[in-house]
C-alpha positions in Angstrom: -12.4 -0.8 -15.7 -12.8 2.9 -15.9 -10.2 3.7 -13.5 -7.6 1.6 -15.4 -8.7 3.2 -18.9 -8.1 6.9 -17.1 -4.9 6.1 -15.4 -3.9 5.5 -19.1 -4.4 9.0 -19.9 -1.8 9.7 -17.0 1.5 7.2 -17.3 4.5 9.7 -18.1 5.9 9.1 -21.9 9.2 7.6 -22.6 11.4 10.8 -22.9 10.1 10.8 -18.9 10.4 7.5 -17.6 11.9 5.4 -20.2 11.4 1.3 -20.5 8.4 1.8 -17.1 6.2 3.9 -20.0 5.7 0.5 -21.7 5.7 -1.6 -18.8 2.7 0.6 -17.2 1.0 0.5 -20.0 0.7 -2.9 -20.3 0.3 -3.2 -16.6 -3.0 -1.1 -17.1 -4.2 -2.6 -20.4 -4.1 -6.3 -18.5 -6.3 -4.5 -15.2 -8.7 -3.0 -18.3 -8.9 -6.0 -20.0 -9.9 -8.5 -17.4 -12.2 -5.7 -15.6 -13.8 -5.3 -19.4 -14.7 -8.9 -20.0 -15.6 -9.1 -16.0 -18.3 -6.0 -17.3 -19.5 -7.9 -20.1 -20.4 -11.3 -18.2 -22.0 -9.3 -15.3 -24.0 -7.4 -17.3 -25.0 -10.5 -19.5 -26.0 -12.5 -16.6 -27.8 -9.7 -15.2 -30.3 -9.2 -18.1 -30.5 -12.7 -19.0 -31.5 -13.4 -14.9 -34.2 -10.2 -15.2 -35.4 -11.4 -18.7 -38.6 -13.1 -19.5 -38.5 -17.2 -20.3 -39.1 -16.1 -23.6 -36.8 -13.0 -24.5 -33.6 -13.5 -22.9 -31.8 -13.6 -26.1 -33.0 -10.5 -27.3 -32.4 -9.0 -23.6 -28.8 -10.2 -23.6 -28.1 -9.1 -26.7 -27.8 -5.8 -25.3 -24.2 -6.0 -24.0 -22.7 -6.9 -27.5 -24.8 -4.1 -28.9 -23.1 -1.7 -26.1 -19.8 -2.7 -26.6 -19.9 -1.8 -30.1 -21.2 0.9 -30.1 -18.8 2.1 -27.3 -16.2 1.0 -30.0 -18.0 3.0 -32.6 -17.8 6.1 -30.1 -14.1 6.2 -29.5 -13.3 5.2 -33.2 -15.3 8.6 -34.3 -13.5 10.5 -31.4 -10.5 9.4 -32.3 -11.4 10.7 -36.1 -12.8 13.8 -34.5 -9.3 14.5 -32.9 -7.6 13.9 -35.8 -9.1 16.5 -37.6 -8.9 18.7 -35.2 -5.5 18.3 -33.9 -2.2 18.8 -35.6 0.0 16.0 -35.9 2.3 16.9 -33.4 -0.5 18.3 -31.0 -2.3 14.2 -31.0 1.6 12.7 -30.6 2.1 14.8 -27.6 -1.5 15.2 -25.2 -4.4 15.0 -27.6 -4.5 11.6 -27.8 -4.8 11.2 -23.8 -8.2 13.5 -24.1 -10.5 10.2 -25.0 -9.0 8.7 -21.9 -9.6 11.2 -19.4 -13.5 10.8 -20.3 -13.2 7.8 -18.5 -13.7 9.6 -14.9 -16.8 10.9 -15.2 -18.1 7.9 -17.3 -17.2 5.5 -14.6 -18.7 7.4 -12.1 -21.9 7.3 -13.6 -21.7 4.0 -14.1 -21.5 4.0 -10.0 -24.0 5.9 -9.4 -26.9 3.7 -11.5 -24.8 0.0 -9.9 -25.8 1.6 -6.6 -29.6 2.3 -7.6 -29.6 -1.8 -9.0 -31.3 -4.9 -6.7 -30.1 -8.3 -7.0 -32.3 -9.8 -9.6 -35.4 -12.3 -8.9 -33.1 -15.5 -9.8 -30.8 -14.7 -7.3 -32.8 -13.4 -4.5 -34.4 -16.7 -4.2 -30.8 -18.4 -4.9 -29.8 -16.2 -1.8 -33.5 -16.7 0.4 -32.9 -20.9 -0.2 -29.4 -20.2 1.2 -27.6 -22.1 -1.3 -25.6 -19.0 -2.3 -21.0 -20.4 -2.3 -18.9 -18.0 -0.8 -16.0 -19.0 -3.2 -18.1 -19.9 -6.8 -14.4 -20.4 -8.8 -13.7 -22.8 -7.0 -16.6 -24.4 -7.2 -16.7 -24.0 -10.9 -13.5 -25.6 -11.3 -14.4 -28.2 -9.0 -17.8 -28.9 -10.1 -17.9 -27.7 -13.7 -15.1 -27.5 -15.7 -16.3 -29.7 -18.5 -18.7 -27.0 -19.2 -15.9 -24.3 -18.4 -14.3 -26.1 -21.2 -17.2 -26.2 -23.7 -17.5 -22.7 -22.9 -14.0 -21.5 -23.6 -14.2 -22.9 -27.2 -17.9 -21.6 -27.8 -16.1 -18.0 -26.7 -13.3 -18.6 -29.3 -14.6 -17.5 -32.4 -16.3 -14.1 -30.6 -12.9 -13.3 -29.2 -10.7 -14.1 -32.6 -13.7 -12.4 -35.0 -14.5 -9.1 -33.1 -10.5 -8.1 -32.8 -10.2 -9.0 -36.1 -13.1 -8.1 -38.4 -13.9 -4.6 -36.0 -10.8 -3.5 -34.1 -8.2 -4.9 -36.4 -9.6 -4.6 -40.1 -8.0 -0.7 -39.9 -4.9 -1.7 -39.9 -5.3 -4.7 -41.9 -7.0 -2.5 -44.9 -4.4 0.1 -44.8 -1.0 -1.8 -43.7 -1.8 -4.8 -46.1 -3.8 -3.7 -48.8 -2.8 -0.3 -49.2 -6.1 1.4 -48.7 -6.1 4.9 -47.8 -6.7 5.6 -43.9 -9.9 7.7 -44.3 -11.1 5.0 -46.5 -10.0 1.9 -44.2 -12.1 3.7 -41.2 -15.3 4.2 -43.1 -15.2 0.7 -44.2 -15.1 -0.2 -40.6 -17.6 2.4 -39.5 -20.1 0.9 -42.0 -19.0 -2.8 -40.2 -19.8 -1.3 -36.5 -22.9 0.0 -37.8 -23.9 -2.9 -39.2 -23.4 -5.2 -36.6 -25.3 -3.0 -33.8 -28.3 -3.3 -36.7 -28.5 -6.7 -36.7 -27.4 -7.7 -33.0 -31.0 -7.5 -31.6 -32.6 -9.4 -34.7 -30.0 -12.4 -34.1 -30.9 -12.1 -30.6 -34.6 -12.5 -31.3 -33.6 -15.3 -34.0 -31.9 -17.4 -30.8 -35.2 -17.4 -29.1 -37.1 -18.7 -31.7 -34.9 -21.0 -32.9 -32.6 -22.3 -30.1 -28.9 -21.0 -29.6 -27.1 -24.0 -30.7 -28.7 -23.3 -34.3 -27.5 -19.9 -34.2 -24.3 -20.2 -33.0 -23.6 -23.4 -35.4 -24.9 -21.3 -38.1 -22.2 -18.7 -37.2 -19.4 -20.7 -36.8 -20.3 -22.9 -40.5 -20.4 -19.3 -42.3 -17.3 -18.0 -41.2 -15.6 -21.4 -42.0 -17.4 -21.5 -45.5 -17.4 -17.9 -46.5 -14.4 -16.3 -44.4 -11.5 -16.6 -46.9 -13.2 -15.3 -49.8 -14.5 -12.9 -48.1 -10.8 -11.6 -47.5 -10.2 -12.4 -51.2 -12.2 -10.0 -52.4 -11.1 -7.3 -49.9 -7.9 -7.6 -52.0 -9.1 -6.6 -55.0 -9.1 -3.0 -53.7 -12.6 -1.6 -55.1 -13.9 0.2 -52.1 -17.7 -0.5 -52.7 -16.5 -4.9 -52.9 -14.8 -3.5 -49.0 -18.1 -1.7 -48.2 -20.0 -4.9 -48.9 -17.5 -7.6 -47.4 -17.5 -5.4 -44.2 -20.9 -5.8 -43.6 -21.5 -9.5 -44.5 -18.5 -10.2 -42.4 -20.7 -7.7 -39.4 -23.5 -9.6 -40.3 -21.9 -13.1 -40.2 -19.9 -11.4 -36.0 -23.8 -11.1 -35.2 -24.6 -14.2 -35.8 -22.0 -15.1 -33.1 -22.2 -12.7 -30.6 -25.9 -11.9 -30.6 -26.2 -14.7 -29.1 -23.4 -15.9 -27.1 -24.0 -14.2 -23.9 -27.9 -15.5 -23.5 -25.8 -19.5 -24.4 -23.1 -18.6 -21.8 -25.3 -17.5 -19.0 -27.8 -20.2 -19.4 -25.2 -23.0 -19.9 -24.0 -22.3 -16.1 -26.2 -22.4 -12.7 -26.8 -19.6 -10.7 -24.8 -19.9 -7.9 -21.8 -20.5 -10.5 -23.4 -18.3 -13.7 -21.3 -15.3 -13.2 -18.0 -17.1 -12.4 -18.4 -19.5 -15.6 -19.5 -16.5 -17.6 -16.5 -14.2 -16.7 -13.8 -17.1 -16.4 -14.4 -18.6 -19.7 -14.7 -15.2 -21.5 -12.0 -13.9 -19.9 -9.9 -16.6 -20.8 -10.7 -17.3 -24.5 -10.2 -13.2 -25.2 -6.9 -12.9 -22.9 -5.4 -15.7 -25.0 -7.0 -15.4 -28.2 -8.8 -12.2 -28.5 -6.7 -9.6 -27.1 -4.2 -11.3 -29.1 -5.9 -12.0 -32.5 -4.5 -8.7 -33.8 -0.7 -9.3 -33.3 -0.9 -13.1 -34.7 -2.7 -11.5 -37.4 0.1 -9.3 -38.6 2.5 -12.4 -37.7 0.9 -15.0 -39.5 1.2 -13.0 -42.5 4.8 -11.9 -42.0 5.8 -15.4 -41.7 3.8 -16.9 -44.4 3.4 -14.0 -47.0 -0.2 -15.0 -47.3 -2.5 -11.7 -47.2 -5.5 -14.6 -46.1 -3.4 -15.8 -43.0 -6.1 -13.8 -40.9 -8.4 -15.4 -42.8 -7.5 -18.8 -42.0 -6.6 -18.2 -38.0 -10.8 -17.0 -38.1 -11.4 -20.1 -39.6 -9.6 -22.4 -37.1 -11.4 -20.3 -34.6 -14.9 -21.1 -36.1 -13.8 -24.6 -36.3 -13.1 -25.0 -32.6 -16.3 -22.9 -31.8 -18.3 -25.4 -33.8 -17.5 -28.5 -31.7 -17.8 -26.8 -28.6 -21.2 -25.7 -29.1 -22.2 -29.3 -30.7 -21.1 -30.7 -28.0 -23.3 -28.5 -25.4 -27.0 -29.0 -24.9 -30.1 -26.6 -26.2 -30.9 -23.9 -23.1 -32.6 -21.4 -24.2 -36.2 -23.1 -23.6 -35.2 -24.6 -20.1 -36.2 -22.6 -16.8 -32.4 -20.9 -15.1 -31.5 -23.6 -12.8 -29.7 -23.2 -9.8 -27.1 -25.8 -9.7 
């Protein structure tokens, strides 16, 4: 993941190379991507395996809270450049800078995986011998109605964080005409508000049970998400302010506690491959994506609430798939 975000900071521009710029580009973003989401299920498995019965919720929600911040970080670098750096300075190398920090970042990264043990869960998985050499396979094989379940539980995370924290920007500012410093402090105040409520929604899925959560999650953003994007429209920046962090507060809901539901919902031997496969899948087709059918939904209906609506049929699909699935969070990690 860290190489591929550095070797960004290094593919030759257009002028140098020509149609290969793009193509490298891409190239590397696909290698981040999948490494990324590979990251997040890792780390999600690993603190919900370390976690006590009783917190694992709270433990896991630790990634989300990491990620966003991270996004945070690199939104305010990004602003920090700006201001810093002429136009035609951030056009030609400044904007490779954020990049390069990706080096030393990953090595330290390194450094503290080679300091980590297996944890307990797996150390017995591995003592019992009933560790698979090949556990995609065996979660295809063996699994795939809850690889399914958990591809469409994954859905509304991957369409509502591209949209409501990555793409809102653009979507403030291309759409609605806000002015750029404006559209980023509305999403600043969104970032910071979901990092301020991921742990309490976290804590809420251990007291209460994930599928109550989640359900809750999905029912608000099918009830509350196109009004919410109504009122963005009317173009009073405080009404922004205020939409931006119900609509944080409704992503926590979601994501607080979606990795503690996804690493329970698989057995050991398999928990990382289920984890990974169905997150990767759900954001590769319908995260990573969310922001570019965003902007084409509204080109070919003229509708300002077509990303509304797509977040809706995302909740939708989410909803099932986590009726569907049974309670976890008060059951012991099994090993499958």
């Amino acid at each position: 993941m860290s190489g591929a975000t550095f070797c960004i900071a290094l593919i030759p521009g257009y002028d140098t190379i020509g149609i290969w710029a793009p193509i490298l580009l891409l190239i590397i973003r696909v290698a981040q991507g999948f490494s990324a989401s590979g990251e997040y299920a890792g780390a999600s498995a690993f603190l919900v395996e370390y976690a006590p019965a009783n917190r694992r919720g709270l433990y896991a929600a630790v990634v989300p809270a990491s990620t966003a911040a991270g996004l945070l970080l690199g939104s305010l670098l990004a602003g920090l450049l700006t201001t810093l750096l002429s136009s035609e300075a951030m056009q030609s190398w400044g904007w490779r800078l954020p990049f390069l920090l990706a080096a030393p970042m990953g090595l330290i990264g390194r450094y503290i995986r080679t300091k980590l043990e297996d944890t307990p869960v797996f150390r017995e998985l591995a003592a019992e011998d009933q560790t698979i050499k090949a556990p995609v396979f065996g979660l295809f094989r063996n699994h795939w109605r809850l690889l399914l379940k958990a591809v469409g539980a994954v859905l509304l995370n991957a369409v509502g964080f591209y949209v409501i924290l990555s793409y809102m920007p653009t979507y403030l500012s291309s759409e609605l005409g806000l002015g750029a410093t404006e559209s980023f402090l509305a999403t600043t105040i969104a970032l910071l508000t979901y990092i301020g409520f991921i742990f309490l929604t976290g804590m809420l899925s251990d007291r209460y049970g994930r599928k109550k959560v989640l359900i809750a999650a999905s029912i608000s953003f099918i009830v509350l998400t196109v009004p919410a994007f109504a009122l963005l429209g009317t173009g009073s920046f405080v009404v922004i302010v205020l939409v931006q962090i119900l609509l944080g507060a409704m992503l926590t809901l979601n994501d607080g506690t979606l990795p503690s539901f996804l690493a329970e919902m698989f057995p050991t031997r398999v928990r990382y491959s289920g984890f990974a496969v169905s997150f990767n899948l759900s954001n590769a087709l319908f995260g990573g994506t969310a922001p570019f059918m965003a902007t084409l939904l509204i080109a070919a209906t003229g509708n300002d609430l077509a990303p509304a609506w797509y977040l809706v049929a995302a909740a939708i699909i989410s909803l099932i798939a986590v009726a569907l699935s049974r309670e976890t969070s008060k059951e012991p990690l099994t090993h499958g």
